[in-house]
C-alpha positions in Angstrom: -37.9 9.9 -9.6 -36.1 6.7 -8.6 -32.7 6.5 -7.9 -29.9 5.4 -10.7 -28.4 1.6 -9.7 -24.7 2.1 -9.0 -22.8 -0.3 -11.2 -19.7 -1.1 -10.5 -16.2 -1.1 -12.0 -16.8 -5.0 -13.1 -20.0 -4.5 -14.8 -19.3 -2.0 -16.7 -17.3 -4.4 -18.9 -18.5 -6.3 -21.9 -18.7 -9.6 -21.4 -15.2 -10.2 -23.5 -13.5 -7.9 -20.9 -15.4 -9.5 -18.0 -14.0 -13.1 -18.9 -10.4 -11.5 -19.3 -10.4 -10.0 -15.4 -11.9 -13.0 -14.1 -9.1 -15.3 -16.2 -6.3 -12.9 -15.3 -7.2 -13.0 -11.4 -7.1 -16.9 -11.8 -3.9 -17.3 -13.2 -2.2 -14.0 -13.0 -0.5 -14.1 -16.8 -2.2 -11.6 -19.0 -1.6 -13.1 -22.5 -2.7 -16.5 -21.0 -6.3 -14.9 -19.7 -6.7 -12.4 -23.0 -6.0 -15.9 -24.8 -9.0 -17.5 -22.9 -11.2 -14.5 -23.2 -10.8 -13.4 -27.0 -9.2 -16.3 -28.9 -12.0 -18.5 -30.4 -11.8 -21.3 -33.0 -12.8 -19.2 -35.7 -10.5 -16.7 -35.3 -7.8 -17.9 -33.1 -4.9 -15.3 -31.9 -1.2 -15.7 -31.7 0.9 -15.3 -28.5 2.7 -12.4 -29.4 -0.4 -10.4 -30.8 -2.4 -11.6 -27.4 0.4 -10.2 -25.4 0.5 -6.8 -27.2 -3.5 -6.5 -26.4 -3.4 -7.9 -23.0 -0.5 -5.6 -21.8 -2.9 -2.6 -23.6 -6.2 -4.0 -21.7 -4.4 -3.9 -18.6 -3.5 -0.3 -18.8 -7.4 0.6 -19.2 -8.3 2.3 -16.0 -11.6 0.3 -16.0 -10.0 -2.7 -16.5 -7.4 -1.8 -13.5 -10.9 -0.7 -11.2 -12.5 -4.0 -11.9 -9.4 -6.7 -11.2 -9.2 -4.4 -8.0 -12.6 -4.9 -7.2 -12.9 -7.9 -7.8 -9.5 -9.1 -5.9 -11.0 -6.6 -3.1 -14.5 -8.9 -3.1 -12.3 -11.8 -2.8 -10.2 -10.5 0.5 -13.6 -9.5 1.6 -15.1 -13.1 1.1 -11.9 -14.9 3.1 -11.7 -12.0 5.8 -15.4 -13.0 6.7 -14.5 -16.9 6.6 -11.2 -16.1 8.9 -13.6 -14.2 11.4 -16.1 -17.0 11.5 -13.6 -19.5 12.1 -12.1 -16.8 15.2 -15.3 -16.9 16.0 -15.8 -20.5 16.5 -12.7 -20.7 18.1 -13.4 -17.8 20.7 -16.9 -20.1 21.4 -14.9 -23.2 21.9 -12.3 -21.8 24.3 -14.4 -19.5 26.3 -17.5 -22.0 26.7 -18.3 -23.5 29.8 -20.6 -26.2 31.5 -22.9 -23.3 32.7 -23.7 -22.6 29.0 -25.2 -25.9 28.3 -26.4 -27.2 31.9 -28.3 -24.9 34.9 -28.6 -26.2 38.7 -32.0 -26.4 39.6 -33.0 -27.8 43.0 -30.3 -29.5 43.2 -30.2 -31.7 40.0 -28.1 -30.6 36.9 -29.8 -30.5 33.8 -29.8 -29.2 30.1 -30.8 -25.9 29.5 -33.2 -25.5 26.5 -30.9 -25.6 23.0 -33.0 -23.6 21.3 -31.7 -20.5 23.2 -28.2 -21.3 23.8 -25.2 -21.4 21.4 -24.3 -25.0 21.0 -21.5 -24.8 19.2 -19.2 -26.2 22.3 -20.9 -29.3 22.3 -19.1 -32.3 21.1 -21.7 -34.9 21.9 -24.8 -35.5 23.3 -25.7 -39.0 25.3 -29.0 -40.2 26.9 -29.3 -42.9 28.6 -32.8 -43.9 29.6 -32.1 -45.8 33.3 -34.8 -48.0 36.0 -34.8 -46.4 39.0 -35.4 -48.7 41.5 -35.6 -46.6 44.5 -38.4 -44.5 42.7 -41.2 -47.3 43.0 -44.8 -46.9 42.6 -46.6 -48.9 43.2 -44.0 -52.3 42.7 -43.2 -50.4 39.1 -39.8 -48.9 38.5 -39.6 -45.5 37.1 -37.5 -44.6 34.3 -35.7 -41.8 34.0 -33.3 -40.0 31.5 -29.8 -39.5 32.1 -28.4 -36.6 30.0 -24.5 -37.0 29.3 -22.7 -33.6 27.6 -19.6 -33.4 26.4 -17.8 -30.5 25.4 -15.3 -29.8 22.5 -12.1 -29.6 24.2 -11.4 -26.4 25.8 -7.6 -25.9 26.2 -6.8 -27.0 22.6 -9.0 -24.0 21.3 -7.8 -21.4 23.5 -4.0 -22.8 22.4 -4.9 -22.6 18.8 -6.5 -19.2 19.4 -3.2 -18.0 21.3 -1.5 -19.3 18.6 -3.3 -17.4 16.3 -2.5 -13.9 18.3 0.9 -14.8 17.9 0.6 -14.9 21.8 2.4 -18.2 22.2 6.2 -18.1 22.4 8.6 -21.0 21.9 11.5 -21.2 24.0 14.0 -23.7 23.9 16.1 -24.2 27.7 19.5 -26.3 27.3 20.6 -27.4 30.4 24.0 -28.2 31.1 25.1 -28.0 27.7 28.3 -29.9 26.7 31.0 -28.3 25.3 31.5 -28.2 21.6 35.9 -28.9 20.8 36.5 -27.9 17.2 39.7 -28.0 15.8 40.3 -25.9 12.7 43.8 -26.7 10.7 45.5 -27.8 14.1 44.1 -25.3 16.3 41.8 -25.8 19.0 38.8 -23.8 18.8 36.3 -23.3 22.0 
């Protein structure tokens, strides 16, 4: 015996009350998304008698369960999108050269990019050089010069403060000159 698909609140609807939630979500005025959803050419409605059967649609518990699942989806859609831009943010600030470049016998070079997150690269430059003290036999060799730049640092861990509400702005007046105000002949300090 296989298992029963669970539908949910949305699809449940017909297709009339489908177009309605998804109108009303949009723009938030009930007569204006029944209007969209039920008024055609051949049998247009008028404002008043839309409004009567919008404020009734609204009060349909199914109705009610599918705006608030499908306003729920939405949260759910920009909560992912805030965490991926944390995300890249947390990447940006916390990267460092040793992500991107290894020591090996004394010369610095890329690791492999195909196993490291990349993200905190800004740009990538080679430069192919002559190297004349590497003769062999009276030809120069030629060797790649690998130039990394990374995104900058300090901005992203700013933002990212910023974001945690961890930065504070103070304002420090030094040496402030006094303010004289005079209010109907009286001197106020």
């Amino acid at each position: 015996m296989k298992d029963k698909e669970i539908k949910s609140s949305f699809d449940k609807l017909n297709d009339r009350q489908k177009d309605f939630v998804l109108n009303y979500i949009r723009c938030r005025v009930a007569t204006k998304a029944y209007l969209e959803a039920y008024s055609t050419e051949e049998k247009p409605l008028d404002y008043a008698s839309a409004g009567q059967s919008a404020y009734n649609l609204l009060k349909i518990t199914e109705i009610q369960e599918a705006i608030n699942e499908k306003i729920m989806g939405i949260w759910d859609t920009k909560e992912k999108e805030i965490g991926k831009i944390f995300d890249e943010f947390i990447a940006l600030g916390f990267s460092d050269i040793n992500n991107v470049m290894e020591l090996k016998d004394g010369v610095l070079i890329p690791r492999d990019f195909d196993s490291i997150d990349t993200r905190a690269i800004k740009k990538i430059k080679i430069k192919r050089v002559k190297e004349e003290s590497f003769k062999t036999e009276d030809k120069s060799v030629e060797t790649d010069i690998v130039e990394i730049e990374l995104h900058d640092k300090r901005g992203s861990l700013a933002e990212l403060a910023d974001i945690l509400g961890l930065k504070k702005t103070q304002i420090e007046i030094k040496n402030p000159d006094p303010i004289n105000i005079t209010v109907n002949g009286v001197k106020v300090e």
